[in-house]
N, CA, C, O and CB atoms as a CASP TS submission, in Angstrom:
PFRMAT TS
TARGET T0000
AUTHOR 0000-0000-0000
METHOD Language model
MODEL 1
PARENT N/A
ATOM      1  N   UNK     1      84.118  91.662 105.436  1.00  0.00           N
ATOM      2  CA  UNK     1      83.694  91.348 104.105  1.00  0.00           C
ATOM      3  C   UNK     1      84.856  90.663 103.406  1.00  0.00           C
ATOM      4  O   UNK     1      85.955  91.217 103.412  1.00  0.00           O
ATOM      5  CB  UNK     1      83.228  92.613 103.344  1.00  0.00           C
ATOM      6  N   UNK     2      84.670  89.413 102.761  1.00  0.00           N
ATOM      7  CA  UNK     2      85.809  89.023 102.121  1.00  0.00           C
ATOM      8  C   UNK     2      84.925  88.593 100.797  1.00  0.00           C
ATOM      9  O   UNK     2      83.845  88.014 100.672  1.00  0.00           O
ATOM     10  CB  UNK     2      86.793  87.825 102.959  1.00  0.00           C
ATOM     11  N   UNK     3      86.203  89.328  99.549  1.00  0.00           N
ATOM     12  CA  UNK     3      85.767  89.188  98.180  1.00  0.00           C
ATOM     13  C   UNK     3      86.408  88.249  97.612  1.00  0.00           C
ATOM     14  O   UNK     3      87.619  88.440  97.499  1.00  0.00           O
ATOM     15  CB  UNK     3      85.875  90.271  97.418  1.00  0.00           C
ATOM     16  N   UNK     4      85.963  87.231  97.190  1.00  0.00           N
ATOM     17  CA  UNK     4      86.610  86.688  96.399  1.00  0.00           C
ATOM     18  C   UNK     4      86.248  86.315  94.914  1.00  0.00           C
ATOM     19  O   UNK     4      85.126  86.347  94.409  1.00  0.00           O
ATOM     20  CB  UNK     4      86.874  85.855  97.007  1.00  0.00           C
ATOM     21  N   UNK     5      87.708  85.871  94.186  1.00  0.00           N
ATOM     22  CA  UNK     5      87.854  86.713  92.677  1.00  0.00           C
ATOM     23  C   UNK     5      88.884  85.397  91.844  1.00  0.00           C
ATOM     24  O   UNK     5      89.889  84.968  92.410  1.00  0.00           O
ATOM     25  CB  UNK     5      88.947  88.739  92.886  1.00  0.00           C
ATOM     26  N   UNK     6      88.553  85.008  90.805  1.00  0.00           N
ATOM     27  CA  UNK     6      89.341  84.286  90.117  1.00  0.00           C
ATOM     28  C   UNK     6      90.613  85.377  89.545  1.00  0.00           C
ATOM     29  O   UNK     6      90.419  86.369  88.843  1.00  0.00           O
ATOM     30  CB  UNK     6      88.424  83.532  88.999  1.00  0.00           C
ATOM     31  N   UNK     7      91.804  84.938  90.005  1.00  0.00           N
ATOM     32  CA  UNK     7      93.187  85.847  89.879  1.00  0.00           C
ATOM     33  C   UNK     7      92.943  86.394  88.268  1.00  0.00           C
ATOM     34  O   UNK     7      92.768  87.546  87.871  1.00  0.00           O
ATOM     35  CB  UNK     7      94.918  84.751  90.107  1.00  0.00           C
ATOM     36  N   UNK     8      92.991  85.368  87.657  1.00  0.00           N
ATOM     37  CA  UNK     8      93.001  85.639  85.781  1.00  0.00           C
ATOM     38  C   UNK     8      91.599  85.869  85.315  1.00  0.00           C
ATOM     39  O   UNK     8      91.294  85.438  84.203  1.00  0.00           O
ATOM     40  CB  UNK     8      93.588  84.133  84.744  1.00  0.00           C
ATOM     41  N   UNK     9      90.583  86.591  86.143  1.00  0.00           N
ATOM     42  CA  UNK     9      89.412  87.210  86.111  1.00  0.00           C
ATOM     43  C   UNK     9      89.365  88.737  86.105  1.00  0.00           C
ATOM     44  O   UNK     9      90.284  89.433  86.538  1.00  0.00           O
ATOM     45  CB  UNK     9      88.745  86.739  87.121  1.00  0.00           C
ATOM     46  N   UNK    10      88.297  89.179  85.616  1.00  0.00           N
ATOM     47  CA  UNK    10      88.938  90.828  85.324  1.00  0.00           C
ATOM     48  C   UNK    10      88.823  91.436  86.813  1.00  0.00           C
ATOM     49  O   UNK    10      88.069  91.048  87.705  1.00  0.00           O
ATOM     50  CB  UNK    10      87.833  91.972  84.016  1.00  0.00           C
ATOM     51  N   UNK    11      89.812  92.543  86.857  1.00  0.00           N
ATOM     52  CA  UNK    11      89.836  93.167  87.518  1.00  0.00           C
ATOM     53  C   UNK    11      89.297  94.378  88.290  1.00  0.00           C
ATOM     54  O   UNK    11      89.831  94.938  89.247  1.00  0.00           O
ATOM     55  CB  UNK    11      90.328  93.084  87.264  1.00  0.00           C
ATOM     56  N   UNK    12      88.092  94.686  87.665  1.00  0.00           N
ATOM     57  CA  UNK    12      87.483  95.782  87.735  1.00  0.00           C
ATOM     58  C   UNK    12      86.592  96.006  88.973  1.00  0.00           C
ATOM     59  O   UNK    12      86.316  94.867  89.348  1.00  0.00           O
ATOM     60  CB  UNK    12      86.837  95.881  86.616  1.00  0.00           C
ATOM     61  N   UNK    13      86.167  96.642  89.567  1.00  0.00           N
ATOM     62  CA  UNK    13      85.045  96.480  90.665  1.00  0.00           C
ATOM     63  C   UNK    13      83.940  96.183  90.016  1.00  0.00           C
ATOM     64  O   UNK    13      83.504  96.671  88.973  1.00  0.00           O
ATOM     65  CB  UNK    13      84.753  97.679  91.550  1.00  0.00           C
ATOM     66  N   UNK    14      83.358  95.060  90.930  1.00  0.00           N
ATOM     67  CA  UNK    14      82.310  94.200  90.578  1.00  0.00           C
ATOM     68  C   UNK    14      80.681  95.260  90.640  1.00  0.00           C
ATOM     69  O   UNK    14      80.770  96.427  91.021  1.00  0.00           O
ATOM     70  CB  UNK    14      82.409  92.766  91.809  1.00  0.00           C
ATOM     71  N   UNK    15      80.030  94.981  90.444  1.00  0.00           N
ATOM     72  CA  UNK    15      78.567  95.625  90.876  1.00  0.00           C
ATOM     73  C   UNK    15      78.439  95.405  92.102  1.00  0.00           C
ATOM     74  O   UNK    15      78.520  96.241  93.002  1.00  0.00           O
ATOM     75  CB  UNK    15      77.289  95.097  90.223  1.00  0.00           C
ATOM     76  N   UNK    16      78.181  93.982  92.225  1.00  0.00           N
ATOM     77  CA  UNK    16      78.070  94.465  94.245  1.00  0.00           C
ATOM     78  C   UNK    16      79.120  95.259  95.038  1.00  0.00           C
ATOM     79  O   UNK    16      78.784  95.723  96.128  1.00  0.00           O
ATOM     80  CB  UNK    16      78.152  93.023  95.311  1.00  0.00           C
ATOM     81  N   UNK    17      80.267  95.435  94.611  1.00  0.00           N
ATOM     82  CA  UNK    17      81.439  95.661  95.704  1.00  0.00           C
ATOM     83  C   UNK    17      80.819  97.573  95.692  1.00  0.00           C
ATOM     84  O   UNK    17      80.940  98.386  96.608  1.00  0.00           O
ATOM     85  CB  UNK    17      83.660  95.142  94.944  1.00  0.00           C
ATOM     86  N   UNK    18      80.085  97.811  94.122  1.00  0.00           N
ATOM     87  CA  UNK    18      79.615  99.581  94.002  1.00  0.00           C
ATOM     88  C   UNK    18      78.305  99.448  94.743  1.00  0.00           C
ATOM     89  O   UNK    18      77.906 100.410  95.400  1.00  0.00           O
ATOM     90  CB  UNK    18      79.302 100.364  92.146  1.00  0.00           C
ATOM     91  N   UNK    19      77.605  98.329  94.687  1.00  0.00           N
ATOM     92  CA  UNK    19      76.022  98.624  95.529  1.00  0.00           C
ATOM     93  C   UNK    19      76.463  98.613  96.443  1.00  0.00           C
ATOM     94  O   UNK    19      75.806  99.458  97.052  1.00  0.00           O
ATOM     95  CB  UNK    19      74.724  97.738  95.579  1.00  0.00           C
ATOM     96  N   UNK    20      77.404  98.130  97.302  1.00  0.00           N
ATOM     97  CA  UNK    20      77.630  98.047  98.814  1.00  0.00           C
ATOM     98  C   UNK    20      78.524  98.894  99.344  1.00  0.00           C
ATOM     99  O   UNK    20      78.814  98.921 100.540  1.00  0.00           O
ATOM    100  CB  UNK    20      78.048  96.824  99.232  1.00  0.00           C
ATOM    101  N   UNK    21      79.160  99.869  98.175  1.00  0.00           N
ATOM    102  CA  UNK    21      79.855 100.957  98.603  1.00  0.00           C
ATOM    103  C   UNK    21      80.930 100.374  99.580  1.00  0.00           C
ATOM    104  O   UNK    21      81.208 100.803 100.700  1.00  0.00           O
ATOM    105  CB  UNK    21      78.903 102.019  99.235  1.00  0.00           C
ATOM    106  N   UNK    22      81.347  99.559  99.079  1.00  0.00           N
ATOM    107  CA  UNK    22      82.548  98.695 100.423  1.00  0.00           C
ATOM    108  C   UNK    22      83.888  99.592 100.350  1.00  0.00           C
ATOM    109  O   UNK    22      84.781  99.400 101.175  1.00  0.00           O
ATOM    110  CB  UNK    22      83.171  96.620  99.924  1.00  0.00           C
ATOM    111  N   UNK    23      84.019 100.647  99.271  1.00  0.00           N
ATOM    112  CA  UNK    23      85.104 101.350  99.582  1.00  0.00           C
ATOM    113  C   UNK    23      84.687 102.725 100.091  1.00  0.00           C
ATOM    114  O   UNK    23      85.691 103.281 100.535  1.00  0.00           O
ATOM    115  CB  UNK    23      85.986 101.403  98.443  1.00  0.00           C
ATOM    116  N   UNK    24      83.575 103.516 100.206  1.00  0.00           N
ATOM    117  CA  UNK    24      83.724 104.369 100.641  1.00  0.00           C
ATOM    118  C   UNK    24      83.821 104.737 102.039  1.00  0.00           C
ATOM    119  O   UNK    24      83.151 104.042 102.802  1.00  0.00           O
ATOM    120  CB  UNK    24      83.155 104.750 100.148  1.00  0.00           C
ATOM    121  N   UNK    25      84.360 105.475 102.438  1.00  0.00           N
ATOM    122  CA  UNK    25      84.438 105.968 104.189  1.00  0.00           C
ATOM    123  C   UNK    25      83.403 105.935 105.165  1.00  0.00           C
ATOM    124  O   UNK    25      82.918 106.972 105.619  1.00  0.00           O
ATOM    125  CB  UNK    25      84.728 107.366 104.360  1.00  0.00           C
ATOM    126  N   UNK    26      83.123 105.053 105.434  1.00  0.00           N
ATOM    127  CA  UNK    26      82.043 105.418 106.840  1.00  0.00           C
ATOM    128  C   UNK    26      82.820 105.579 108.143  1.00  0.00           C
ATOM    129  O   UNK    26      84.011 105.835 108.317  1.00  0.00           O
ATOM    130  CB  UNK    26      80.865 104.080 107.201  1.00  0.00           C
ATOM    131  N   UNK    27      81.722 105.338 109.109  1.00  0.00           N
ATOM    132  CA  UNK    27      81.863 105.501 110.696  1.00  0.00           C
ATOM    133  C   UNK    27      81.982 104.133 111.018  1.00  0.00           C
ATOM    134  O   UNK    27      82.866 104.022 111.867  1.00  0.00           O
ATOM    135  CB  UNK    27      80.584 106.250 111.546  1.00  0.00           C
ATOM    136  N   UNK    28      81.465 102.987 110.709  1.00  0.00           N
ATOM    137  CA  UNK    28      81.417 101.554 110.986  1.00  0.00           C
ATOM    138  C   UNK    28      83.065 101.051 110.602  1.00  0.00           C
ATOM    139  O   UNK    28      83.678 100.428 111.469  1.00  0.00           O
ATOM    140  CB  UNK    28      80.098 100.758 109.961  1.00  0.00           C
ATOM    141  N   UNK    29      83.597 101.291 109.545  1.00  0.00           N
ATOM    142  CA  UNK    29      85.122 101.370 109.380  1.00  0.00           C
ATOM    143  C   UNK    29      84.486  99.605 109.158  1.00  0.00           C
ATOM    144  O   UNK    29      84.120  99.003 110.167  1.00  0.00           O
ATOM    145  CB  UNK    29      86.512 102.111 110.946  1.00  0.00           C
ATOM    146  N   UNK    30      84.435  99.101 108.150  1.00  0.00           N
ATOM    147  CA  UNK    30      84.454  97.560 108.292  1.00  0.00           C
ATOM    148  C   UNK    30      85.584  97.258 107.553  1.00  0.00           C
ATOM    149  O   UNK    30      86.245  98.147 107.016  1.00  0.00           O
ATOM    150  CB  UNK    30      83.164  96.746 107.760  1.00  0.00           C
ATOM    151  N   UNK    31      85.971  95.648 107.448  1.00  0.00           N
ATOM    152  CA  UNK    31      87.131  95.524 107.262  1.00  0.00           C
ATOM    153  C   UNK    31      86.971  94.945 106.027  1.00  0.00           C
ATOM    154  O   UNK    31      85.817  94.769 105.638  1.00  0.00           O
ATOM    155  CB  UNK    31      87.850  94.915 108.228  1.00  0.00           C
ATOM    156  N   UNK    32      87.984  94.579 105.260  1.00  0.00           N
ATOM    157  CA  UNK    32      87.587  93.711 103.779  1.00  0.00           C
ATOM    158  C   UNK    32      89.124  93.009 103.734  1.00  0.00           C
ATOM    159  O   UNK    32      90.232  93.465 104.015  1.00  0.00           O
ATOM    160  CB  UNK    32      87.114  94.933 102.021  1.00  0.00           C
ATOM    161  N   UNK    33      88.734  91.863 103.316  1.00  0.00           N
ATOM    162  CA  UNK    33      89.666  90.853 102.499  1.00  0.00           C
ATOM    163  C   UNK    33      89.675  90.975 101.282  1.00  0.00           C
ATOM    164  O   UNK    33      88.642  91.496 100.861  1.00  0.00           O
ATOM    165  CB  UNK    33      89.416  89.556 102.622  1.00  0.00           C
ATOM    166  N   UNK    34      90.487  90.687 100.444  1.00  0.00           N
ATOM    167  CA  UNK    34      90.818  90.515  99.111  1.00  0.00           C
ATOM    168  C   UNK    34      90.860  88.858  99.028  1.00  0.00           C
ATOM    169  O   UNK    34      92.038  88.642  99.313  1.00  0.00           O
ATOM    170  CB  UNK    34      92.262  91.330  98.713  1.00  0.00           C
ATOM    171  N   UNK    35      90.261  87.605  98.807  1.00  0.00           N
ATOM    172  CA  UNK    35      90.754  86.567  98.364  1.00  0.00           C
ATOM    173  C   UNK    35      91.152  86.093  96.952  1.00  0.00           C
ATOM    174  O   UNK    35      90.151  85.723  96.339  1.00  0.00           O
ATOM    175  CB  UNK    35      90.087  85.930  98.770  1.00  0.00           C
ATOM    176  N   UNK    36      92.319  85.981  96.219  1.00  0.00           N
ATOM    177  CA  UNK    36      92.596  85.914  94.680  1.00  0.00           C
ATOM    178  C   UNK    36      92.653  84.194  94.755  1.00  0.00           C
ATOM    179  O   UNK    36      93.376  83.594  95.551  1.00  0.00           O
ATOM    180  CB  UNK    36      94.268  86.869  94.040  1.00  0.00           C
ATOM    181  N   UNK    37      91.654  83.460  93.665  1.00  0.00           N
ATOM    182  CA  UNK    37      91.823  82.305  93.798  1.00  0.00           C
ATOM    183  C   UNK    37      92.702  81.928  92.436  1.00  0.00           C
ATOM    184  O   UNK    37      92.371  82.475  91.384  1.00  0.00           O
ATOM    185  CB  UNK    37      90.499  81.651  94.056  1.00  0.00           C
ATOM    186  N   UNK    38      94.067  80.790  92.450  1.00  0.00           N
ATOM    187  CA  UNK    38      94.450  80.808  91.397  1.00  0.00           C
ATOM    188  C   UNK    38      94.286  78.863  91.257  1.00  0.00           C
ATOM    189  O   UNK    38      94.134  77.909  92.019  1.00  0.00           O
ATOM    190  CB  UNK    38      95.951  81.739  91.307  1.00  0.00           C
ATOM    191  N   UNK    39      94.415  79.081  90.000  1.00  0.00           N
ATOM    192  CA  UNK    39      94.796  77.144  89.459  1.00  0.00           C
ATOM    193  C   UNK    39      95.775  76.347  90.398  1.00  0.00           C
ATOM    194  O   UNK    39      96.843  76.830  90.776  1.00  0.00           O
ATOM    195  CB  UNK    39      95.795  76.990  87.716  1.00  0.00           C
ATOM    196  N   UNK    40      95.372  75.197  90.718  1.00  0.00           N
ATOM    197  CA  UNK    40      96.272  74.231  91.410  1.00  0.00           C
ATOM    198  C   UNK    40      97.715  74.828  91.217  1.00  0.00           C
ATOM    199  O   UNK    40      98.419  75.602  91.866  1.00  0.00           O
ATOM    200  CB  UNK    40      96.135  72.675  90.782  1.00  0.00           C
ATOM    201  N   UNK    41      97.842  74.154  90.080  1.00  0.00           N
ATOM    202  CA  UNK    41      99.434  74.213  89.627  1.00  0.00           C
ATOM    203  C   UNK    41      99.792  75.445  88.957  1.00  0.00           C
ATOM    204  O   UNK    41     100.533  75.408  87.974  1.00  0.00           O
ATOM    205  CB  UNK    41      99.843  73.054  88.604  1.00  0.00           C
ATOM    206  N   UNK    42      99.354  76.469  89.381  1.00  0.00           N
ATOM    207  CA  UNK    42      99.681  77.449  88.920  1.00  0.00           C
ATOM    208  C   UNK    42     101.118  78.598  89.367  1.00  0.00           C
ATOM    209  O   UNK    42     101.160  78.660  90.595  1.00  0.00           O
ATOM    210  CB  UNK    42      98.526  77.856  89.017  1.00  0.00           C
ATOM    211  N   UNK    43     101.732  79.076  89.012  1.00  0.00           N
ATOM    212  CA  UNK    43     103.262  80.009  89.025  1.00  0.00           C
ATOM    213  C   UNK    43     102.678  80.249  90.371  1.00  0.00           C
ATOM    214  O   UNK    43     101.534  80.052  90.778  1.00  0.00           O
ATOM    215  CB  UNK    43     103.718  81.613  87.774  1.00  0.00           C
ATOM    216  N   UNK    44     103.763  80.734  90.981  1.00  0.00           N
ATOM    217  CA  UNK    44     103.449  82.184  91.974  1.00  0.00           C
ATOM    218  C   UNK    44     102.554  83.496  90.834  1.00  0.00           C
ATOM    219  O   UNK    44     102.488  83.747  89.631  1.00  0.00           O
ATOM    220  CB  UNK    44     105.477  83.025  92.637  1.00  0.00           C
ATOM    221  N   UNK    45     102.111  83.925  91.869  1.00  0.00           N
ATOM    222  CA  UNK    45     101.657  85.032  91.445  1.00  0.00           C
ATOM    223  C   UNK    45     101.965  86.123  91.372  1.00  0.00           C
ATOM    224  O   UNK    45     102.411  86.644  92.394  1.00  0.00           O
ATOM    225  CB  UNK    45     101.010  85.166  91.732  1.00  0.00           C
ATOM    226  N   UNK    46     101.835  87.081  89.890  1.00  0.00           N
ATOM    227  CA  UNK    46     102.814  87.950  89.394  1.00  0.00           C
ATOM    228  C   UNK    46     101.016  89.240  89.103  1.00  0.00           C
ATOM    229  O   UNK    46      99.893  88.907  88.728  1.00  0.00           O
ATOM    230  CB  UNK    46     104.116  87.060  87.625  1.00  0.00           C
ATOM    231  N   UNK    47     101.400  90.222  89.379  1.00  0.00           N
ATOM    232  CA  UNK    47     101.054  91.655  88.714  1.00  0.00           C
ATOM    233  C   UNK    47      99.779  91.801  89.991  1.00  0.00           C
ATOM    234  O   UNK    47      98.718  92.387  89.777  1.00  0.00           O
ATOM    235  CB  UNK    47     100.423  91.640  86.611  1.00  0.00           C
ATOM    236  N   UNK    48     100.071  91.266  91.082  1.00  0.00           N
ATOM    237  CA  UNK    48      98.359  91.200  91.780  1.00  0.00           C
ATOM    238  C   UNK    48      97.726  92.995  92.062  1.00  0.00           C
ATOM    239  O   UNK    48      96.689  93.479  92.517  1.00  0.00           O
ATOM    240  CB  UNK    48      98.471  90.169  93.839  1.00  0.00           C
ATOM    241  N   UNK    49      99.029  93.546  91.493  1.00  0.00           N
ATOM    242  CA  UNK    49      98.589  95.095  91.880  1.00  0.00           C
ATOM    243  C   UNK    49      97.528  95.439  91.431  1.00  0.00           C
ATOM    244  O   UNK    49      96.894  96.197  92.165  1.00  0.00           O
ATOM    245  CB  UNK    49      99.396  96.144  91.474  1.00  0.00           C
ATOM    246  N   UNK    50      96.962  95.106  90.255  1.00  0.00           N
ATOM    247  CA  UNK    50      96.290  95.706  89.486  1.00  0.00           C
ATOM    248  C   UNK    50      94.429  95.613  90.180  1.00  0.00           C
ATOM    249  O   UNK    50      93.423  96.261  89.891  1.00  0.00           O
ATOM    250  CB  UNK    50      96.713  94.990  87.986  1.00  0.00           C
ATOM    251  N   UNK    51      94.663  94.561  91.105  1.00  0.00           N
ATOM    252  CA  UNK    51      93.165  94.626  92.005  1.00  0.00           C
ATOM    253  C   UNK    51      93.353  94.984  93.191  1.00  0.00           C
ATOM    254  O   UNK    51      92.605  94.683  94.121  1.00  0.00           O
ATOM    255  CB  UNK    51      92.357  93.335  92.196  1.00  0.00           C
ATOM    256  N   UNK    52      94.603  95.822  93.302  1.00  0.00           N
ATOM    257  CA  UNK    52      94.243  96.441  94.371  1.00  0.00           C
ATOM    258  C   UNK    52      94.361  98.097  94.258  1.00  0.00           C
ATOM    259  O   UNK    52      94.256  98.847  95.228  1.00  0.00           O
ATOM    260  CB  UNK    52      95.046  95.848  95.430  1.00  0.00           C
ATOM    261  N   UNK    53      94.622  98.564  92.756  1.00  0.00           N
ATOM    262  CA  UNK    53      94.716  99.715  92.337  1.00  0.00           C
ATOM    263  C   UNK    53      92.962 100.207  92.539  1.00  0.00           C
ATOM    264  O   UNK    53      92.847 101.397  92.246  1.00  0.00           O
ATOM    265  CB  UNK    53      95.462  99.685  90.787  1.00  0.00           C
ATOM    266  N   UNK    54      92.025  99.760  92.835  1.00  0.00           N
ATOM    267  CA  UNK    54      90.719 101.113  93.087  1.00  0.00           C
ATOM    268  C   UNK    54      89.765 100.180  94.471  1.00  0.00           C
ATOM    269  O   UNK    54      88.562  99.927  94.525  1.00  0.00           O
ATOM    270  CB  UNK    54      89.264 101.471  91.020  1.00  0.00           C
ATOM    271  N   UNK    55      90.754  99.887  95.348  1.00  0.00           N
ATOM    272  CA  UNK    55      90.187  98.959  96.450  1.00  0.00           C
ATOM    273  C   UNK    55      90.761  99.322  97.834  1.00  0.00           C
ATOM    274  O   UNK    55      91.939  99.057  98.076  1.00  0.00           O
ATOM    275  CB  UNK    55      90.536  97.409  96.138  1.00  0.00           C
ATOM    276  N   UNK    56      90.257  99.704  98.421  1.00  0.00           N
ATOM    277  CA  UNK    56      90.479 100.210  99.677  1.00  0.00           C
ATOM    278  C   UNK    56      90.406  98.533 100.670  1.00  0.00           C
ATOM    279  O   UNK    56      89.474  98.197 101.402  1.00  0.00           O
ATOM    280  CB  UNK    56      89.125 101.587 100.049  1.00  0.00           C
ATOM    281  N   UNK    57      91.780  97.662 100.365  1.00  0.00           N
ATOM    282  CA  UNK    57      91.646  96.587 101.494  1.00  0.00           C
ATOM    283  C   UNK    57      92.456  96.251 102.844  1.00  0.00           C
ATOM    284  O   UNK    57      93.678  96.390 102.904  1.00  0.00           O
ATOM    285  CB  UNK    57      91.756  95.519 100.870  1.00  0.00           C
ATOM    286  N   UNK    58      92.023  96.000 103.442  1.00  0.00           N
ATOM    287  CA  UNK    58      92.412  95.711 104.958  1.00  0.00           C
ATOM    288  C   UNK    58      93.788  94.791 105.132  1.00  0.00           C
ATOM    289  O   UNK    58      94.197  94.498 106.256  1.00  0.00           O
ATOM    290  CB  UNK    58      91.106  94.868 105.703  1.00  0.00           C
TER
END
């Protein structure tokens, strides 16, 4: 599963990521990406913790 997310977009878990239960524990163990998309010319990227504070990613 790969999510992808505008970086300076909120951070919160989305509705699908809760309908699909993509963080809770199964037996299938699937895997997940995080993709953060940012602006061309944009800095490096600073604080990315904050989407990965309630995300169980691979």
């Amino acid at each position: 599963m790969i999510i992808a997310a505008e970086f300076d977009g909120r951070h919160e878990i989305y509705d699908i990521e809760k309908n699909l239960k993509l963080y809770k524990e199964s037996v299938l163990r699937k895997k997940i990406y995080l993709m953060l998309l940012h602006p061309q010319n944009s800095a490096h990227a600073k604080k990315s913790k904050k989407w990965l504070e309630k995300r169980k990613i691979d």
